[in-house]
C-alpha positions in Angstrom: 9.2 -1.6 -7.0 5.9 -0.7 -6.5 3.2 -1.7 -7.6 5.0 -5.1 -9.2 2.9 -7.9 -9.3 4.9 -11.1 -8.9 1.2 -13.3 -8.1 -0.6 -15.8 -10.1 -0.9 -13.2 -13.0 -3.6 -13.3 -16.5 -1.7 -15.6 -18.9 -0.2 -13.9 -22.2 -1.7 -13.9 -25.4 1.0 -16.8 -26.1 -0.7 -17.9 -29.3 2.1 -16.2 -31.1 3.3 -14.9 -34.7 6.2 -13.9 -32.5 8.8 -16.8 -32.9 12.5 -17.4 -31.9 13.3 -16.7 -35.2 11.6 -13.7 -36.0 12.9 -11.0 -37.6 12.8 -7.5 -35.3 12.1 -4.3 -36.8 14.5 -1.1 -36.4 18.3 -1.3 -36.5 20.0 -4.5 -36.8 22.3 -6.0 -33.9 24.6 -4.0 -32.8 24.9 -0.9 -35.5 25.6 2.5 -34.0 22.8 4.7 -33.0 21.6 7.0 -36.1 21.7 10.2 -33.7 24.3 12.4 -33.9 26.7 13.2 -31.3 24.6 16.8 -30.3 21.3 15.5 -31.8 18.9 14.8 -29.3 17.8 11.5 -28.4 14.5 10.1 -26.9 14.4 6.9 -25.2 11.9 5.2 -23.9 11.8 2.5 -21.1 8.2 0.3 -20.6 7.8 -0.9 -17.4 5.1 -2.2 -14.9 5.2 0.1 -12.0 7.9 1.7 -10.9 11.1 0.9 -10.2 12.7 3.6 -8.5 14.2 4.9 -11.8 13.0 8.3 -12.0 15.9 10.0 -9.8 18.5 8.3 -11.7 17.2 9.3 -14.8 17.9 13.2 -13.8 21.7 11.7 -12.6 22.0 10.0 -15.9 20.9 13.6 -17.5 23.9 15.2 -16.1 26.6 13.5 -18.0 24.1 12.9 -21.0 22.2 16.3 -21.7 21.3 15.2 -25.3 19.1 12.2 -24.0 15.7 12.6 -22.9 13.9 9.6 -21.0 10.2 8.8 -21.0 8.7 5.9 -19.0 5.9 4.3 -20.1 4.3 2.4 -17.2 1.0 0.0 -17.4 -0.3 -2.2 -15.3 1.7 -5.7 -14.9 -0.7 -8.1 -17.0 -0.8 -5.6 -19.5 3.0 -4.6 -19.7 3.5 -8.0 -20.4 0.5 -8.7 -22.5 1.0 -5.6 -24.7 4.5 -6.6 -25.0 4.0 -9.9 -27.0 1.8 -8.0 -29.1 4.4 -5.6 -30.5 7.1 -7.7 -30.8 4.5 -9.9 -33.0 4.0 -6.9 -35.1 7.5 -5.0 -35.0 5.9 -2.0 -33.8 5.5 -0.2 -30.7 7.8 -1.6 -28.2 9.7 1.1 -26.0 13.5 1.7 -26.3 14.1 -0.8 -23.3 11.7 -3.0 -22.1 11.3 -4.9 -18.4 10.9 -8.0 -18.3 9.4 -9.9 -14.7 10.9 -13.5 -14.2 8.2 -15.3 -14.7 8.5 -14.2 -17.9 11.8 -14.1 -18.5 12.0 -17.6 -20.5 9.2 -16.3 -22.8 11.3 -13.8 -23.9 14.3 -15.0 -24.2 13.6 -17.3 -26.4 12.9 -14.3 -29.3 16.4 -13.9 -29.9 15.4 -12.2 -33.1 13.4 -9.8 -31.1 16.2 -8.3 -28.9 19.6 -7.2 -29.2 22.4 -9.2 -28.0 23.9 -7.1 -25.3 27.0 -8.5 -26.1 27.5 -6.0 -28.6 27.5 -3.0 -26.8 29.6 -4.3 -24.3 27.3 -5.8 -21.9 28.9 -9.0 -21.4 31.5 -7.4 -18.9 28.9 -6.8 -16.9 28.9 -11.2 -15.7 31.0 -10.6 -12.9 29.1 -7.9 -11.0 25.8 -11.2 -10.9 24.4 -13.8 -8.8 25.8 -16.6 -11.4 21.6 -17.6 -11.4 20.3 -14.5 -12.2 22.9 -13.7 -15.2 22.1 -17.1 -16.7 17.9 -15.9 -16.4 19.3 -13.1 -19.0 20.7 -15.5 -21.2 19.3 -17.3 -24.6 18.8 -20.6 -24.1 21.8 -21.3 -26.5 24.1 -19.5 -23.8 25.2 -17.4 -26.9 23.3 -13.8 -26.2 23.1 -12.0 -23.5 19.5 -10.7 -23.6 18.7 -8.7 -20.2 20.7 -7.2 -17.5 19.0 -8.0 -14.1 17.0 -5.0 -11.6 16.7 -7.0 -8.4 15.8 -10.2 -6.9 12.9 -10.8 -4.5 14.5 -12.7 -1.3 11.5 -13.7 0.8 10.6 -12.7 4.4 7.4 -12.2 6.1 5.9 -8.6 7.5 3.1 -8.7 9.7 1.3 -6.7 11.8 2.8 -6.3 15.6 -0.7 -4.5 17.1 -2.7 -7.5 15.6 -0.5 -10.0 16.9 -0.3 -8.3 20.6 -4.4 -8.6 20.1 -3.9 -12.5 19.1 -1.7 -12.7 22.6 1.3 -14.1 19.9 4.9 -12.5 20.6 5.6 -9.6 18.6 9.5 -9.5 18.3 10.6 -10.5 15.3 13.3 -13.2 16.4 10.1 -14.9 18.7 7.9 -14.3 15.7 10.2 -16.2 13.5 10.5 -19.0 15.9 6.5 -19.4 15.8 7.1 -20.7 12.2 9.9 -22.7 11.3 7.9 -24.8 9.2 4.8 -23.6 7.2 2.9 -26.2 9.2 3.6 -24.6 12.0 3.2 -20.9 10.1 -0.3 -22.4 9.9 -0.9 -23.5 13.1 0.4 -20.1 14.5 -2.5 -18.9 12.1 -5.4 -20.9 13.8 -4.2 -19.3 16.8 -4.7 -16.2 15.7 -8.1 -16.9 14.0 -9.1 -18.4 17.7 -8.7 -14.8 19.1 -11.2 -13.8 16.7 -9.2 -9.9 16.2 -12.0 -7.9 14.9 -11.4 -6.8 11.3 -8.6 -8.8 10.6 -7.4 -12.3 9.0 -4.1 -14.2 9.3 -3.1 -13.6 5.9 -3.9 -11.9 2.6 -4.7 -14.9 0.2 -3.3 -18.4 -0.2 -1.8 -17.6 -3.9 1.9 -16.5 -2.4 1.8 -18.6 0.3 1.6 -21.6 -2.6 4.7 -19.5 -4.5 6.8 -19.0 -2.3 6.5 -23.0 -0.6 6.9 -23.8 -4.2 9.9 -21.4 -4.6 11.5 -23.0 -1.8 11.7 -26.4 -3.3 14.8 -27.9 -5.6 12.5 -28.3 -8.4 9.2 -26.4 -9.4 6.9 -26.2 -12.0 9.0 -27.6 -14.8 12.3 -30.0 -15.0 15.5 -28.1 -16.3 14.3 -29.8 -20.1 11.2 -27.6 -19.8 8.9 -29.9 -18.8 6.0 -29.0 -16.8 5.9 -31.5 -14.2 3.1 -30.2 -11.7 1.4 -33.6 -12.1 4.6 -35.6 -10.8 6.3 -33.3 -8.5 5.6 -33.6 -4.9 6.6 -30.2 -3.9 4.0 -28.9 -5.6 1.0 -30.6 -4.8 2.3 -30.6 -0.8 2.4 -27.0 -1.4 -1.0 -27.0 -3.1 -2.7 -29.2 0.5 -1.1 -26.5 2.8 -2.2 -23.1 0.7 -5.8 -24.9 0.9 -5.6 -25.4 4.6 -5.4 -21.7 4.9 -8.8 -21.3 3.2 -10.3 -24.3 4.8 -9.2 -23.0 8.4 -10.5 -19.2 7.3 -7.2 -18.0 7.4 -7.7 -15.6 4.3 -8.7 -12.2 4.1 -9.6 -13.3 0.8 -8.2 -10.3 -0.6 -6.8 -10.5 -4.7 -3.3 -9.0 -5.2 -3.0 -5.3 -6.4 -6.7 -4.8 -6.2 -8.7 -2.1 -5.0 -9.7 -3.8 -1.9 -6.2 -5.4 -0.9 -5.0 -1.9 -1.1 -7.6 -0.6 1.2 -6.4 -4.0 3.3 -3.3 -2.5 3.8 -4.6 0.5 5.6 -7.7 -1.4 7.5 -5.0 -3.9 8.7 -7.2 -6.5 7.5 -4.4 -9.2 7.3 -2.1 -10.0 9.9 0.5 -11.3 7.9 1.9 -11.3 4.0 4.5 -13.0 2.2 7.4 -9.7 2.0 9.8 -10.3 -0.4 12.3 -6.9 -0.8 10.0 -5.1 -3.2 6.7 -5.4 -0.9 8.1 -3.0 2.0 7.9 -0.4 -0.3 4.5 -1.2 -1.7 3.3 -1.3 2.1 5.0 1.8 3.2 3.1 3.3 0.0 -0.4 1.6 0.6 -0.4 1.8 4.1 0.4 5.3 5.3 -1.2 5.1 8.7 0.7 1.8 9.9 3.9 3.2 10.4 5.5 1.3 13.0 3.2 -1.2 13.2 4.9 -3.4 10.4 7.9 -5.8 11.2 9.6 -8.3 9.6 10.6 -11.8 10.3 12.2 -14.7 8.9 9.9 -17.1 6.0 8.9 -20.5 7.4 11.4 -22.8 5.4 14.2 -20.1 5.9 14.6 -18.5 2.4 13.3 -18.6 -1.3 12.3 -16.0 -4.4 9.6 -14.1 -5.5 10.4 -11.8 -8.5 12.8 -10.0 -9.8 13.0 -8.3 -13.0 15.9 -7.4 -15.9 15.7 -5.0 -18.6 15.8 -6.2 -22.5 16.7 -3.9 -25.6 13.7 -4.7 -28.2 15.6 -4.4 -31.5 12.3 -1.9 -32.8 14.6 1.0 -31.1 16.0 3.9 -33.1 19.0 4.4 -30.7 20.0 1.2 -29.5 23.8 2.4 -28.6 22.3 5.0 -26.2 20.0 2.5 -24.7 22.2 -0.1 -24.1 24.3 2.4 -21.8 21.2 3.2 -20.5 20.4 -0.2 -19.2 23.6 -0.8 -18.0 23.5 2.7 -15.9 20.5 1.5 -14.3 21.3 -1.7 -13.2 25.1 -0.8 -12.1 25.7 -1.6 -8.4 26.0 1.8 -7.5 22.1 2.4 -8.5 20.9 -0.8 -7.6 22.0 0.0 -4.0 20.6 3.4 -4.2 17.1 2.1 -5.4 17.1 -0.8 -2.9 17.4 2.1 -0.1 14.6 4.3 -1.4 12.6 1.4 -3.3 13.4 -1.7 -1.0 13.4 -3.6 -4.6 17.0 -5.8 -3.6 20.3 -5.9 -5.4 21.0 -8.8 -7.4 24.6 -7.7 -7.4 25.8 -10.4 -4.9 29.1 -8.0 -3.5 26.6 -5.5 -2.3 25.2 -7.9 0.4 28.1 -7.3 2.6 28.5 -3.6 1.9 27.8 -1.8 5.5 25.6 0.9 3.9 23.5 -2.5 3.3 24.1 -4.3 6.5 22.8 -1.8 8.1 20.4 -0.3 6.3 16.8 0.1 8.6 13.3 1.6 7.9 11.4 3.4 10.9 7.9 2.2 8.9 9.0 -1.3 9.8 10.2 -0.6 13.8 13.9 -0.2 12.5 13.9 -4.0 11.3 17.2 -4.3 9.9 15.9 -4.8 6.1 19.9 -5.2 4.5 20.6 -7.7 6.9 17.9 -9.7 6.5 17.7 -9.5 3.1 21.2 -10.1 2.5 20.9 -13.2 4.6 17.6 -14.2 2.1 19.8 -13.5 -1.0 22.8 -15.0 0.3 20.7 -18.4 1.2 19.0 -18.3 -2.2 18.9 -21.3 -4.1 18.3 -20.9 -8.2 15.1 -22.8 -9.6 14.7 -23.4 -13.4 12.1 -21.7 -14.7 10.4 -22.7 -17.7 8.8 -21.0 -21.1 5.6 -20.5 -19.7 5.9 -20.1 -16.2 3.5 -17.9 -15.3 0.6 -19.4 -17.6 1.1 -22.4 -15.1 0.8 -20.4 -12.7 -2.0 -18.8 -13.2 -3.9 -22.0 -13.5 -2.9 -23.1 -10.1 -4.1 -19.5 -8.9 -7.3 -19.9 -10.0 -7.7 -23.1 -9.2 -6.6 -21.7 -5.4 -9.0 -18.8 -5.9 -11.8 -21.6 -6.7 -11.6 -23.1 -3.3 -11.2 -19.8 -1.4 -14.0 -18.8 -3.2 -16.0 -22.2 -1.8 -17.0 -23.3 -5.6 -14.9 -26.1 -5.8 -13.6 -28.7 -3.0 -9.4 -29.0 -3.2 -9.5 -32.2 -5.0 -11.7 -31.1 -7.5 -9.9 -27.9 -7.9 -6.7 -29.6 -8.0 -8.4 -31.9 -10.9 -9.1 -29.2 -13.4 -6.0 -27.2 -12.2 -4.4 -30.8 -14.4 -6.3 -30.6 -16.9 -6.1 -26.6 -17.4 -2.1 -27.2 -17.2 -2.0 -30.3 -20.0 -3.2 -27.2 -21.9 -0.3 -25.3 -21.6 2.2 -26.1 -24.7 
């Protein structure tokens, strides 16, 4: 999906009126939609970029000729930010709403915000899911089903094969993957490159996804499974935090911020040799760097697997035609569609029995030399191991990010940084 921010995003406006027990406006649970059967109905889906939805909307149209659909698409912080808002207020929220993962506990916790699926039928849905992503859907009670999941965001890496040939590092992917079984050694294949001094070009974007997806990788995160933030006491996290910094301490980064102007025009300048590539990024390169086809590839993440986004879709109970949506939701996120979207998106299936599927298996992209993106995304997916994720994930993150951001930017040493990143995150309730 593209552009979908999964970084170190703006926290929400989380001092809420919005509680778990808050009352939604529109129809109640499960009553029938108010339309009638030739009536015409409008629904409307909010997301943050986009999701690959707009052909299936015009399939969906077909067997549905009294429905009209109408995305409404802002910007990720805002999407989310704007969200809270009009849940708080009962007003204003779009027919179906979707949700990103960091996220996902936030919002899952309003269960008097959102229909239970469950009552359109939804449920029957369990079998088609990763068991992991399902339960990210879920109330915390286990009693609702909440949101039907887009995609997940098994990690690779993509880099640039003209800038490595420049570097003198091997450019096929299987060699490439072999330079960085670790992310030690990902680092030291970095100060190689950096010694070649490539005009134009840095090893890597910015340290912030580098710190995700180490972080991703590890049993535990950023919170226990009772919702604890435990960034002070969990190892993982601050060896992940020492070897993001070594990648602005060795000027490794391009310094380049996520989804801004400038990383965009990255892209295109090839001013980064490499980039963390979940499923959903080969689509946002393709799209941002037009000139470079061919030039991308894609190999295996140092540690071997991991997450980076993903997304579901909820049913804000403001909705005049909940019914309709609901059938909407599950049209979009049926296997059939999620496999179609993966092809023409690259956002991957979170529907486990499509991983096998030999449409997926083999399923390449000239941009990226003919890498073969099912199979190694498959193998991501399949190797996938679920974190808990807790209410305010992405506040946390968002400290750590700036607190990354701070040492890139030379204000603050790593220990110092790493100090008030503490302190900003005792913050976090």
């Amino acid at each position: 999906m593209t552009p979908r921010l999964r970084l170190l995003a703006v926290p929400l406006m989380l001092a809420l009126a919005v509680t778990a027990c808050g009352g939604g406006g529109g129809e109640t649970a499960g009553t029938a939609s108010s339309a009638k059967p030739a009536e015409k109905v409008k629904l409307t889906v909010g997301l943050f970029g986009d999701f690959g939805f707009k052909p299936l909307y015009e399939e969906y149209k077909k067997t549905h000729p009294n429905v009209e659909i109408v995305e409404q698409v802002t910007q990720f912080n805002d999407h989310h930010n704007n969200l809270v808002k009009r849940l708080a207020t009962n007003a204003g929220a779009a027919d179906i709403e979707a949700v990103e993962v960091g996220y996902i506990s936030t919002f899952t916790a309003l269960t008097g915000k959102f229909h239970d699926l469950k009552q359109f039928g939804l449920d029957k849905r369990q079998a088609d899911y990763l068991d992991w992503k399902w339960q990210q859907g879920i109330s915390k009670d286990g009693q609702q089903v909440l949101g039907l999941g887009t995609d997940v965001g098994g990690l690779a890496m993509c880099y640039r094969k003209d800038l490595f040939k420049k570097a003198g590092l091997a450019t096929d992917r299987a060699e490439v993957a072999g330079l960085w079984p670790t992310w030690e050694s990902y680092i030291e294949t970095g100060k190689r490159f950096a010694a070649a001094n490539v005009a134009g070009a840095k090893f890597v974007d910015s340290p912030g996804e580098i710190f995700r997806a180490m972080v991703n990788q590890a049993p535990v995160g950023l919170y226990d499974t009772s919702d604890k933030i435990i960034v002070d006491s969990n190892p993982d996290v601050k060896k992940a935090w020492d070897l993001s910094n070594q990648i602005s301490q060795n000027n490794l980064s391009a310094k380049l911020a996520a989804f801004s102007p400038p990383w965009n025009t990255g892209f295109a300048k090839g001013s980064f040799a490499t980039i963390i590539c979940p499923a959903w990024m080969t689509g946002y390169i393709q799209e941002q760097a037009t000139n470079a086809s061919g030039k991308w590839d894609i190999a295996a993440v140092p540690g071997g697997s991991g997450n980076s986004g993903g997304s579901h879709l909820m049913l804000p109970k403001q909705g005049k035609h909940a019914k309709e949506a609901a059938e909407l939701i599950d049209f979009l996120t049926s296997k059939e569609n999620q496999a179609r979207v993966f092809k023409e998106e690259g956002t991957f299936p979170s529907i486990p029995a499509l991983y096998d599927d030999p449409s997926i298996q083999t399923f390449t992209k000239p941009f990226f030399g003919d890498a073969p993106i099912g199979k190694i995304y498959s193998d991501a997916a399949k190797a996938l191991k679920p974190q808990h994720l807790g209410p305010k994930e992405a506040d946390v993150r968002t400290a750590i990010g700036n607190g990354l951001g701070r040492v890139e930017q030379g204000k603050q040493s790593p220990d110092e940084a790493w100090a008030q990143v503490l302190q900003d995150v005792a913050k976090i309730k």
